[in-house]
C-alpha positions in Angstrom: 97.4 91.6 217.9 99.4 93.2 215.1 97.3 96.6 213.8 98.0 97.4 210.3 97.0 100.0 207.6 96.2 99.1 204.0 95.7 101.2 200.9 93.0 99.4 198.5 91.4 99.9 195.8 90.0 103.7 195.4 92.3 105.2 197.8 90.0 103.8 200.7 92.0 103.0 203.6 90.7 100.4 206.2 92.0 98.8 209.6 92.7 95.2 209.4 94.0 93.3 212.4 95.9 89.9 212.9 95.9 87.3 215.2 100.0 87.1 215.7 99.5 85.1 218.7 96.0 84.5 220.5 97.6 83.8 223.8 99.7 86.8 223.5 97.4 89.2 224.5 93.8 89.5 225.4 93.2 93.2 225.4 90.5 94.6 223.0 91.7 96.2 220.1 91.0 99.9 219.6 92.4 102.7 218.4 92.1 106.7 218.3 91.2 108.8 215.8 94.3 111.1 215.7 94.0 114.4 213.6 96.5 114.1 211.4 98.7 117.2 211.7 99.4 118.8 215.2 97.9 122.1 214.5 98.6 124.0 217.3 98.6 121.1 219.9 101.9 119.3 219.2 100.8 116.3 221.0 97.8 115.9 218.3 94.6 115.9 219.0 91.7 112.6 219.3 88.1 112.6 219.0 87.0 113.0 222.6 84.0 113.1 224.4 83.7 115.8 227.3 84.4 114.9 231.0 86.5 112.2 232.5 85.9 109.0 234.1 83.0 109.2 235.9 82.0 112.7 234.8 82.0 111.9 230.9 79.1 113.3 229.1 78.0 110.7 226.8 75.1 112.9 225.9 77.2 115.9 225.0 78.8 116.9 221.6 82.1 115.3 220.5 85.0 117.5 220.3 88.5 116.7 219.5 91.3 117.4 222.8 94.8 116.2 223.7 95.7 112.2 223.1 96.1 111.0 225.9 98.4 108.5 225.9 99.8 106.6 228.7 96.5 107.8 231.2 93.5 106.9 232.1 91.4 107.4 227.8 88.7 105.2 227.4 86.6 108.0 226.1 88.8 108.3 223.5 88.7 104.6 222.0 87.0 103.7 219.1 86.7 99.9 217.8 88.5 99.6 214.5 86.8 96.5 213.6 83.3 98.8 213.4 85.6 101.3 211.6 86.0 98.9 208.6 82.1 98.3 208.4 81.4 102.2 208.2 80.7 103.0 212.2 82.6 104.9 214.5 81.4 102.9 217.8 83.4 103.5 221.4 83.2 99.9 223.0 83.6 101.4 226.6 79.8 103.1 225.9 78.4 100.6 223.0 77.6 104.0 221.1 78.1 105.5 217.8 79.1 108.7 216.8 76.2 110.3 214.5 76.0 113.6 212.7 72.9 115.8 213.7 72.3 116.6 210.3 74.7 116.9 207.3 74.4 120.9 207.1 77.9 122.2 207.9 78.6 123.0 211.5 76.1 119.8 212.4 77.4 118.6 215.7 78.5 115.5 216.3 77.2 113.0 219.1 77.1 109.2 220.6 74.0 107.7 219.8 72.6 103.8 220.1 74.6 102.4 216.9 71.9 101.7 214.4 73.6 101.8 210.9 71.1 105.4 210.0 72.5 107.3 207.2 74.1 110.1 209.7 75.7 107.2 211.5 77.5 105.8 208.4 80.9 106.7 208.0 83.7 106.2 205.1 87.4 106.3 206.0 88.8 108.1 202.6 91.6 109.9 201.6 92.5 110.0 205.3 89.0 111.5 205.6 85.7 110.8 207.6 83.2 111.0 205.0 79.3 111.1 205.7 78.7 108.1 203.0 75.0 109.4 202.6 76.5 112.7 201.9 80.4 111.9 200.7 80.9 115.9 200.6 80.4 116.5 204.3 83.3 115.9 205.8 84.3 115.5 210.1 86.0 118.6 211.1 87.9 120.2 213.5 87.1 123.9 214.4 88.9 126.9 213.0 89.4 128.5 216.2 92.7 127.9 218.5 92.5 125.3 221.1 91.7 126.1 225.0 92.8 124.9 228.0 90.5 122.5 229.4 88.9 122.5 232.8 91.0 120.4 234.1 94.1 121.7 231.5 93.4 124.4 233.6 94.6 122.9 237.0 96.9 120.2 235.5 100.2 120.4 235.1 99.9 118.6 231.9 97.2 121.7 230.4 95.3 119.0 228.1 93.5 121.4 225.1 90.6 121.0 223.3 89.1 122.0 219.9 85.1 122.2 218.7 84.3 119.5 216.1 81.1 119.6 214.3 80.2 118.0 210.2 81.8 120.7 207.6 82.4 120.8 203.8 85.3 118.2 203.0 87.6 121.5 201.0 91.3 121.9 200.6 91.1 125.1 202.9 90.0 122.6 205.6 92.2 120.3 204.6 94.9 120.2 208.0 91.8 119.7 210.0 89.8 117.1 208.3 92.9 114.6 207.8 92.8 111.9 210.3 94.4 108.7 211.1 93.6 105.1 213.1 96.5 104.5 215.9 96.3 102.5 218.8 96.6 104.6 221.8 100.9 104.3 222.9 101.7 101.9 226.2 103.4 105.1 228.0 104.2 105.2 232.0 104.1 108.8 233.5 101.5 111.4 232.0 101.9 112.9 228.7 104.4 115.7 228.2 103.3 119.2 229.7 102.5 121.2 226.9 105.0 125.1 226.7 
């Protein structure tokens, strides 16, 4: 499958995807959603939910840590067919990510996907809107990223960042911006961050 990015009408930018050759591949299509600038983590940071494998925490609030590409991230993929219908829905759990409310600071969780107005999501601008509330924008915290618990013992020290529902503004701009990219076919664990 061939995954490409179209601008359309009214600046909205959605994920459409090709059939260049069914029997070329049978892997589900998903993608991350990559901040779009590094901040301070120059491997960029993806939506995330806490825990690994068998310790994720589908229960607990989303936060944005290190991409990780080339290793073990299926708590970090998110269907981009769903992305185009307004849901951002991880296959691996058959959840969607919902807004607890749309006051600024609202976390954001996994919840059964059921198209409610805190569930309903435009891709804008490079933004993720709230469509019931197109102000309220998903946003990564102001603080600077820690190590992660297992950052801590790793010798590839993944970070993490809160994310929570904020204001969509031009001072938040470098943490609201995000982008659609399937996760990169690497070999070997991401690149130690210095």
């Amino acid at each position: 499958m061939i995954r490409r990015i179209y601008r359309c009408a009214a600046a909205v930018f959605v994920i459409c995807a090709f059939a260049a050759n069914p029997a070329q591949t049978t892997e589900k299509e998903v993608v991350f959603i990559k901040a779009f600038y590094p901040l301070d983590e120059p491997r960029f940071h993806c939506i995330d939910i806490p825990g690994h494998r068998d310790r994720v925490r589908t229960t607990a609030a989303l936060v944005v840590h290190t991409c990780k590409e080339g290793i073990w991230n299926l708590d970090g993929q998110f269907d981009p067919a769903a992305v185009g219908k307004g849901m951002l829905r991880m296959p691996e759990y058959g959840l969607c990510v919902a807004a607890a409310s749309a006051a600024d600071g609202a976390k954001l969780t996994l919840k059964k996907c059921d198209g409610t107005a805190f569930q309903n999501w435009r891709f804008e601008n490079y933004r993720l809107r709230l469509k019931a509330h197109p102000d309220k924008c998903i946003t990564i915290g102001p603080e600077p990223s820690r190590l992660t618990r297992g950052g801590r013992r790793l010798p590839s020290r993944h970070l993490a960042r809160s994310l929570a529902l904020g204001t969509c503004s031009e001072d938040a701009l470098e943490r609201q911006l995000w982008r659609m990219e399937r996760p990169m076919k690497r070999t070997g664990s991401i690149m130690p961050f210095k």
